[in-house]
N, C-alpha and C positions, 0 to 999 in steps of 0.2 A: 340522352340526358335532357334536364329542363332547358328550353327556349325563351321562357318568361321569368320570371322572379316570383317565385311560391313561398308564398306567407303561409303556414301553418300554424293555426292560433293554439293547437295543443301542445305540440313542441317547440315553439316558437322560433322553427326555424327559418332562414332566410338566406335563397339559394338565387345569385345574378346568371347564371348560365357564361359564367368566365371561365379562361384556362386557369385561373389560379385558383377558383372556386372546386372546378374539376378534381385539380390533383390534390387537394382536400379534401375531399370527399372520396378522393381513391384511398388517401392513409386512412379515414373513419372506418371504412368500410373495409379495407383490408385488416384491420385492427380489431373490427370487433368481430370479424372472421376465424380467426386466429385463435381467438379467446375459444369462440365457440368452438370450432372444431376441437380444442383442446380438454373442452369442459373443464378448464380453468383458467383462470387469470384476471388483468385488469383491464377492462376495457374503458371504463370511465375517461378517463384523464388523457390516454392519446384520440378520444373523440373532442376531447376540449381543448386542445393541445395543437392538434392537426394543421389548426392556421399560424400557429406561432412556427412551427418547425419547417412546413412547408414559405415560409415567406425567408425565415434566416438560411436556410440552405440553398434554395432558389436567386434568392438575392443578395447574399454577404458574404455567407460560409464561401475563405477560399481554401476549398479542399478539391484536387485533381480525382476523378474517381479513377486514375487509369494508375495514380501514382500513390497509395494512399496511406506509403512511407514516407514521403515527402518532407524533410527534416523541419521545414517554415510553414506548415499546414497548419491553417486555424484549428483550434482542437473543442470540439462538442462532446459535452460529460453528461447524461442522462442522469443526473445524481436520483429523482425518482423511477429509481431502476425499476419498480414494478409495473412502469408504463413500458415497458420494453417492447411491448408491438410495435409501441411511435417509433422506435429507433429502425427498428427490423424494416419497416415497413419506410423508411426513408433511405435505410440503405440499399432497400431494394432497388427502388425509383432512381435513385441515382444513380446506378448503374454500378459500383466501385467493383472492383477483378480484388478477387482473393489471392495474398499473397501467404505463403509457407513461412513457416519459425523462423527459416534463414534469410526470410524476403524476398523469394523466389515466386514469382506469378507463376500460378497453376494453371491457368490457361482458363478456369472458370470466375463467373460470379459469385461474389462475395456472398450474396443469399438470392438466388433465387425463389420462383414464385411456389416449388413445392417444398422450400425450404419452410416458407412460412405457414404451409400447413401442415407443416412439422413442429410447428408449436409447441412445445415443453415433452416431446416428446426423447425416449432415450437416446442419445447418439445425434441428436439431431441441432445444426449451426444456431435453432434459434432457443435454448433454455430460458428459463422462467423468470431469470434475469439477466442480465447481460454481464458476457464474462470475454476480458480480453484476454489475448490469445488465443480465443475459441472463435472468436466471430472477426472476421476480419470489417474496420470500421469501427469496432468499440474500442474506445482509446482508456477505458479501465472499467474495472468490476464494482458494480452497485449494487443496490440493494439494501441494505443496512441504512437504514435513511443520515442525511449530514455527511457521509463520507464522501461521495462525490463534491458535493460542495468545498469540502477541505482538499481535496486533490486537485482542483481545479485552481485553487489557490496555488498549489505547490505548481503546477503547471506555468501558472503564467509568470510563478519567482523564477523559473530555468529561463522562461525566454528572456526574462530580463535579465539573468546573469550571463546567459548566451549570449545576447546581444552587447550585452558590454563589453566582453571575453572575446569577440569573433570579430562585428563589427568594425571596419573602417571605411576610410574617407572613399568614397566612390564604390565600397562593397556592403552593402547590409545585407547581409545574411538571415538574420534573424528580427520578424517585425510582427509575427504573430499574433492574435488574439486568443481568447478563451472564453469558452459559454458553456453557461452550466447553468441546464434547466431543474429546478428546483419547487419543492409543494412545500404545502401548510408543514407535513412533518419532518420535512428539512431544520423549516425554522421552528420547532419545537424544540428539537436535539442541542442537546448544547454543543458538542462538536462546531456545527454551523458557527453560533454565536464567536467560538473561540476562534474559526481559520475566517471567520465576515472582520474580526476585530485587527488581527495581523492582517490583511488584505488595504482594509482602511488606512493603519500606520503604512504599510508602507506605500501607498499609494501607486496601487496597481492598477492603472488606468485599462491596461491589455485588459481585464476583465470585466464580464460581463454575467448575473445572473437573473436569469427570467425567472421571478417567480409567479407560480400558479396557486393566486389568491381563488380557492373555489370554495371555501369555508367547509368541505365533506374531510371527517375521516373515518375509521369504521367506525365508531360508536356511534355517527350522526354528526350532527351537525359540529364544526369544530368551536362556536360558544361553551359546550359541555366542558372547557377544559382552555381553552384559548382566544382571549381576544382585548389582546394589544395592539396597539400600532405599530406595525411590522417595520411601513415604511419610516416610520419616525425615529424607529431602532435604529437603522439604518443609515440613518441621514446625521443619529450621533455619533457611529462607526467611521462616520467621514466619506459617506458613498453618494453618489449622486443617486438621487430615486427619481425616477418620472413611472408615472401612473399611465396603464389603456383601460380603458371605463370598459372594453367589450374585445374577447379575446378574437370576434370574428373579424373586425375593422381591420384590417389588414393596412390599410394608409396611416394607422395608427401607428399599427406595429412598424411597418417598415420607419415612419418620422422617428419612433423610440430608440431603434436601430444606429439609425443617423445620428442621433445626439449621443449615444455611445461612441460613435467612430471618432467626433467632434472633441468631445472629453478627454483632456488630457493632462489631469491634476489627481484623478480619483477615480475608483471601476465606480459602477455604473450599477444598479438594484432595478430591474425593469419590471413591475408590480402589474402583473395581466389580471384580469380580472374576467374567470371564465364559468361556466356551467358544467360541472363534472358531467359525463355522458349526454351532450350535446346532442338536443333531434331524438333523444329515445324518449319512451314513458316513464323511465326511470331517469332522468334528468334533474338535477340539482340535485339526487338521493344519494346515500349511503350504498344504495342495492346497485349501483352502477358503478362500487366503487371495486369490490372485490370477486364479482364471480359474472358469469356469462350471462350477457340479457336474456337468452331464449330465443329459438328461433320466430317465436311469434313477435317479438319484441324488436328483433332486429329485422322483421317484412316491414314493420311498421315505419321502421326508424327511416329503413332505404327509402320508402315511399315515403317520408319526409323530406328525403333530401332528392327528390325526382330520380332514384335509384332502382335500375331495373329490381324487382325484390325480391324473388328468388337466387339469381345471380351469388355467387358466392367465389370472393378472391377474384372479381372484376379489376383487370386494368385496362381502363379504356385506351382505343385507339391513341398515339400519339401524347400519353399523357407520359408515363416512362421517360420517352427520347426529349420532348420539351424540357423535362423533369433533369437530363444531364446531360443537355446541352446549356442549360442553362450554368450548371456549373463548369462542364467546360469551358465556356465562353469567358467566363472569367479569371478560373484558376490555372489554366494549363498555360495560358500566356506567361504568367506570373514564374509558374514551377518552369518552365522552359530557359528563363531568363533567368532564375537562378540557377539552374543548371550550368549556364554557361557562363554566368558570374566566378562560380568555383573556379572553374576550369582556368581565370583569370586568377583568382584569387593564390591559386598553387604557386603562381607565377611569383606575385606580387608579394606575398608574406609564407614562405612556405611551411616556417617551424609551429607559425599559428595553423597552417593547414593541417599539416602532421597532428597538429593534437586533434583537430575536429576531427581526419577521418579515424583517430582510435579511437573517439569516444561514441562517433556513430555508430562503431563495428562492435562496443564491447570488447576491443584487443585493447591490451597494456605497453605505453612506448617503452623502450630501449633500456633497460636502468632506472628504471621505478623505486626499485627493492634496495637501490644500493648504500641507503642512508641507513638502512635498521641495523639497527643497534644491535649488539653483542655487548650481553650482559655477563657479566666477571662475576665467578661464585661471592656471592656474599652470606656468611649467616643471621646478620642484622636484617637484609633485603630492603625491599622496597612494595609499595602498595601497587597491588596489579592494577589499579587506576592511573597511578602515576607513571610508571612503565606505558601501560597504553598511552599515554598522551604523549610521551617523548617518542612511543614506534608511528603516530599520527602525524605525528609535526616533521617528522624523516620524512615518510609519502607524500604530505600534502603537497609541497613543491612541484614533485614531478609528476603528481597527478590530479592538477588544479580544479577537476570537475569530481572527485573526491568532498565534498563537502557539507557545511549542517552544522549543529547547534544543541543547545539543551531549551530544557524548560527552567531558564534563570537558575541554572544550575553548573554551567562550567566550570568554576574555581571549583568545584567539587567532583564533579564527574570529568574534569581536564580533557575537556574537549576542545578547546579553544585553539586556534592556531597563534602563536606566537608571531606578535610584530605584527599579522593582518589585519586588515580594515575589518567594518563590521558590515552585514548585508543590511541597508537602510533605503530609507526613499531618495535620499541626494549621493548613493552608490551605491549603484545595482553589481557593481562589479566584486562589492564586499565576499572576503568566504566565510568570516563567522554570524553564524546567523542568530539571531534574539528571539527564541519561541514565546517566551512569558510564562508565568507558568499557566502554559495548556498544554498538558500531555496529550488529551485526546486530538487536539488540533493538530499539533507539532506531528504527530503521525500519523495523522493522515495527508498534512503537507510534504512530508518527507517521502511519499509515497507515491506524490503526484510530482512532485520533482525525480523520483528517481527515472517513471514512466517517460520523461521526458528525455533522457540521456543521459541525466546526473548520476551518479554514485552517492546517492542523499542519505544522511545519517543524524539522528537526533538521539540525545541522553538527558535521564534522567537517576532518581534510586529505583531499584528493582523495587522494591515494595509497592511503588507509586505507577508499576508497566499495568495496573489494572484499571488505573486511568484511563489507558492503551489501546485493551484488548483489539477489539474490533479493528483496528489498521494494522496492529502486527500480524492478523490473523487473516486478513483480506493480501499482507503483502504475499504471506505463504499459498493462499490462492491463486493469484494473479503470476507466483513465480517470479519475484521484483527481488532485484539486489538489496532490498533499503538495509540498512545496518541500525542496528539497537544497542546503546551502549548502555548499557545498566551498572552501574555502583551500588558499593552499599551493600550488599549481595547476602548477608548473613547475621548472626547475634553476633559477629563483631564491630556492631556499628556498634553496640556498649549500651552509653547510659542511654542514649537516643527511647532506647527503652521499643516495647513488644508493638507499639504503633508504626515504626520505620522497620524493625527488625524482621525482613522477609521471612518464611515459614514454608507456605505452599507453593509459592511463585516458581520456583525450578522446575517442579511437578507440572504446574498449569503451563509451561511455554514448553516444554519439552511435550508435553501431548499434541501439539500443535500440529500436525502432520506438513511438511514442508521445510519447518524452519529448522535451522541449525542452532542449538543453543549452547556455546561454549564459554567453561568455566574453566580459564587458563590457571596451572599451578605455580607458576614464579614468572618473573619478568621475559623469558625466555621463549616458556608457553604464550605469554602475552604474544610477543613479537611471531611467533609462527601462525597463531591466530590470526592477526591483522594478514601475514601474506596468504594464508588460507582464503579469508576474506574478499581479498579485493582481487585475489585470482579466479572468482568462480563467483559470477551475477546472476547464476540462472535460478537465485532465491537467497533468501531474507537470514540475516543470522544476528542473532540475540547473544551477542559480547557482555559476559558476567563478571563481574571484577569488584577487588575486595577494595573499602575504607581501610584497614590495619596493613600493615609491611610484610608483607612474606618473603624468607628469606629465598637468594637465589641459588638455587643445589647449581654441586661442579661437575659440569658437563662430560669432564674426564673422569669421573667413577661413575658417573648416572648414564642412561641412555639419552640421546639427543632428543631437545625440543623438534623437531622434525615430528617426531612418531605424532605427535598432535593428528596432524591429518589425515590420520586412521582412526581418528576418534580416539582411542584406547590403546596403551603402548607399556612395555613392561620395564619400569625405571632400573629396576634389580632382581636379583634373586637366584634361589636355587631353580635347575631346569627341572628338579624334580619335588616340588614344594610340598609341604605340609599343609599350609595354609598360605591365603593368598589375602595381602591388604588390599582395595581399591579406596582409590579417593580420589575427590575433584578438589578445583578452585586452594582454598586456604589450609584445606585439610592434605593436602598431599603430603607436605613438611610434615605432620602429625605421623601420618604413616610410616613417611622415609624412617622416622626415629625411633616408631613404633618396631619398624624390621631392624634395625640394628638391634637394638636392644634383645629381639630374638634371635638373632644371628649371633650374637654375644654368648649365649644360652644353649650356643647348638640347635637352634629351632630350623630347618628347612624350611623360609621363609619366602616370599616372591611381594613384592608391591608394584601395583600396577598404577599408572595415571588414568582417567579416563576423563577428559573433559569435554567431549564430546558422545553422546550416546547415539546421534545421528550420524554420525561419522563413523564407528564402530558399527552400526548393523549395515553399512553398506558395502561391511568387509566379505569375502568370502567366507567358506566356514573352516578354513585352511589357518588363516590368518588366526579368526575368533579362538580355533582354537590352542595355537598356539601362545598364545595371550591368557587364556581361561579356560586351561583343560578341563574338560569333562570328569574327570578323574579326581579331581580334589574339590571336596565337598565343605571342605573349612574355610569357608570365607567371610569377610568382613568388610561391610561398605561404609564408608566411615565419609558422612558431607553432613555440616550445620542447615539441614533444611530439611523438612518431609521427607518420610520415607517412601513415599508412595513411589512404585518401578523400580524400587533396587532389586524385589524378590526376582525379576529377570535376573540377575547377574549374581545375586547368592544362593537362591535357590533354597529350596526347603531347608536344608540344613545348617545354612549360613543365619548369620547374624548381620545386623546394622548397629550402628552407631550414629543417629539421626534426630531429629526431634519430630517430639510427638504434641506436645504442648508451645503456646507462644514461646516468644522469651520473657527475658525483663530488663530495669531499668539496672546495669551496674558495669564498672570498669568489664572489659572483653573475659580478663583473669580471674575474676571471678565468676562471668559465666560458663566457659570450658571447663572448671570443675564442678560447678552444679548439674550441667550435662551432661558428663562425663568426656567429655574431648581431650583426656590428657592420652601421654605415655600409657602410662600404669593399666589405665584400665583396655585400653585396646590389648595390651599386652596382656593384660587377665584374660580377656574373652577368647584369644586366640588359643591361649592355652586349654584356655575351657571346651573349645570346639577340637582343638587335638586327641582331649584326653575323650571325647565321645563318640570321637569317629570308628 
């Protein structure tokens, strides 16, 4: 490596011959290594980037690389996930030991060095962006620009409701930080704007986000489209901003640092000011922002930065072990001493201990369940909203890390815990939280909160989950508990009229591969759902519940709510049916009445529940068909929403009862007969598919 200090007036780079410049110029160049071998990716921005990550990990990040479950681990969010080399390429350095699903150390490295010439290749630890539980070290899934940034928010609300919940006198437990490096197209997104705005209210000092002012996005320069004062945004958000003129200053960066840690009214906006592909010919450009410089481009760049230049996926001598020991030195003291904090801690508050270690294991304490409600046939009923909120306010007691909020929407979506405090900045210990309305925000925080230990749940109207999409869709990714509580669910919101009145939304969350999207039929369903729910974290489930009253059927002539969690369960019926009703959510009651009246008639009738379709196809085909023989081709799917996916379940010869058109503005009673959702006509069609079979 260089001995002197090389000014290169073309790339105007400027190399001291330090150990910190070194391990700098190890992430540049292993980064744009990566790219190229891969013949894709982003090399720009982890060569501009390089000194900002190597100085916070080196010098602040306290993360143990030998422990890298560690519950009080500062937590680094790559929110511009397209830089994913920077990450790879520090996880590498730092040495971190991969652990298994169950947190079981493998006995290997989290990525090693041919790990990352496996660059975006199939099967391989380092994909095109970083996705946790794939890579050990990525603490969630980016890409989607602004969603990291709103996770990291949701992050650092857990350590603080942690810390209030765990915490005592002589034990902290929980004192974490949170950093999330963020670009120009973070702050484009409005997501950012919405989880920068709750982060400000509630004055999350724990957080910290670097952004990377380099003015490039693909189309050029970012004037084409952007140029506000980001920081000034920022600072009316309620954040502290400090400015580094030069992302290479590292005295800078680390004093920026420092005034972060210092900060203790408000996070912290750390506005770096960098050269996307730093030391190439393509520097400050567009052309360095998304595809490989070339190997001619990247001789050039090494011999900019005194780089042997052939060399490729260079770790010099001693930079590695510098590289983490330098975190050891810091963090294993730390996680040591918590360690043996706990172990006091059992002692000293046990029933507090007991809940910490179910919530780090994902196991449920003792008698969780023993508050839900049993609900008494009624045929007036009750709105599966309201029902949900009374099986919510049972659990939340004994499952105080259970918790979440709407988008200024509670007293409607009855999410709110009764009698409890609210999650604010003068109490972190609050469990009802105040998203505002930002759907998009509120889901991506509840997202970054769940990542953290929580059981995070955020509601809104179903109509308005496409505010959403992208965090429900990253939760199903990522494989995260978070829970979605949607209202509103159907044209019996009424006069609210075809703007609120969901249509396709059942269709668009149930393709969602992962998540579980359940539309309970009466208060009963409600309550099997919730214990469906919060028995099983290993993914995301979109709870669908109606505004109107659905009555509750009597569980001694019906088949038990239980069958919920097979998805699809047979409420009644002949074993050898004619035809067969299925229905979800408000329509099930429809149904029920629908089969009496043929049963009345002498019809060989059967009605099935199905309010979950994800739950159903992970039945055997023993069960399935027992539920929906093969044999009877007269069937009838009858849900206030798109028909799109029912022909799975009625098949050619079957019939829906669905909509095909918006709704509109009128009383609910009026619209089930303009769509046809009474008795009568389900009962005609039924008839109609007997008499054709």
């Amino acid at each position: 490596m260089a001995d002197t200090p090389i000014q290169t007036a073309d790339a105007g780079v400027y190399e001291d011959g330090s150990a910190d410049r070194l391990a700098i110029d190890t992430i540049r160049t292993l980064s744009m290594d990566g790219v190229q071998a891969a013949n894709s990716g982003h090399p720009g921005t982890p060569m501009a980037l390089a000194p900002v990550g190597q100085t916070l990990w080196t010098k602040f990040l306290r993360y143990d690389p030998t422990t890298p479950d560690w519950p009080n681990r500062d937590r680094f969010v790559l929110s511009v996930g397209h830089a994913s080399m920077l990450l790879y390429s520090l996880i590498h350095l730092a040495g971190i030991e991969e652990i298994d699903a169950e947190g079981n150390k493998t006995g290997k490295q989290a990525l090693s060095l041919e790990d990352l010439k496996q660059f975006r290749q199939l099967d391989s630890k380092t994909p095109g962006h970083p996705e946790y539980r794939h890579t050990t070290g990525v603490e969630t899934t980016t890409g989607p620009l602004g969603q990291g940034c709103g996770n990291s928010v949701g992050m650092a609300i857990a350590e603080r409701w942690l810390a209030a919940r765990f915490n005592q006198p002589g034990f902290t437990l929980f004192d974490h930080d949170v950093y999330s490096l963020c670009g120009d197209g973070d702050m484009m997104e409005g997501v950012t704007a919405e989880a920068a705005s709750v982060a400000g209210h509630l004055k999350l000092s724990n957080l910290c986000w670097i952004y990377d002012s380099n003015h490039i996005s693909i189309e050029g320069n970012t004037a084409l489209a952007f140029d506000e004062d980001v920081g000034a945004r920022f600072v009316a958000y309620g954040w502290n901003v400090i400015h580094v003129d030069d992302a290479n200053d590292v005295g800078a960066l680390t004093a920026a640092f420092d005034a972060f840690k210092a900060t203790t009214d408000k996070p912290t906006f750390i506005v770096v000011h960098s050269v996307i592909g730093y030391g190439s010919p393509k520097a400050g450009s567009e052309k360095a922002h998304g595809e490989p410089l070339g190997a001619d481009n990247i001789r050039l760049t090494k011999k900019a930065y005194g780089w042997p230049e052939d060399a490729q996926f260079l770790v010099p001598d001693g930079v590695a072990e510098r590289f983490k020991a330098s975190m050891l030195d810091r963090a294993a003291p730390l996680r040591a001493e918590w360690e043996a904090k706990v172990v006091e801690y059992r002692k000293a508050h046990p029933e507090l201990a007991n809940q910490l270690d179910s919530m780090l294991s994902d196991s449920l304490p003792d008698g969780w369940d023993a508050d839900i409600p049993v609900f008494e046939a009624d045929a007036k009923g009750v709105a599966s909203r309201d029902s949900s909120g009374k099986v919510l306010n049972a659990i939340a007691p004994k499952l105080p890390w259970l918790l979440g909020g709407s988008a200024d929407l509670a007293p409607s979506t009855k999410t709110d815990i009764k009698g409890a405090p609210s999650f604010e900045a003068d109490n972190y210990g609050g469990t009802n939280f105040h998203f505002g309305v930002r759907e998009h925000g509120m889901g991506s925080i509840v997202n970054g909160m769940t990542l953290s230990h929580l059981r995070g749940y955020g509601s809104t109207f179903l109509v308005f989950c496409d505010y959403m999409r992208a965090p429900i869709r990253l939760s199903a990714i990522m494989e995260v508990g978070s829970v979605w509580v949607f209202t509103h669910d159907s044209i019996g919101v009424g006069e609210d009229g075809p703007t609120h009145q969901p249509i396709e939304h059942l269709a668009t969350l149930r393709a969602i591969p992962g998540l579980d999207t359940i539309r309970p039929g009466d208060a009963n369903e409600v309550a099997a759902a919730w214990r469906a729910v919060v028995e099983d974290a290993s993914h995301p489930t979109a709870l669908v519940l109606s505004r109107q009253a659905l009555p509750t059927l009597d569980r001694t002539k019906y088949a038990s709510a239980d069958g919920l969690k097979k998805g699809a369960y047979v409420l009644d019926g002949d074993e050898n049916p004619e035809v067969i009703l299925i229905a979800t959510g408000s329509e099930v009651s429809l149904a029920v009445a629908a089969h009496e009246k043929l049963k009345e008639s002498g019809v060989a009738s059967r009605v099935v529940s199905m309010p979950s379709w994800y739950r159903y196809e992970l039945q055997d085909a023993a069960y399935k068909e027992s539920v929906l023989p093969k044999s009877v081709k007269a069937r009838i799917a009858i849900e206030m929403a798109g028909e799109i996916g029912w022909d799975r379940y009625v098949g050619l010869d079957g019939r829906t009862v669905t909509m095909s058109t918006f709704g509109a503005s009128a009383p609910i009673t009026k619209l089930q007969d303009k769509y046809g959702f009474t008795v009568d006509n389900i009962v005609k069609i039924a008839n109609e598919l007997r008499e054709t079979k």
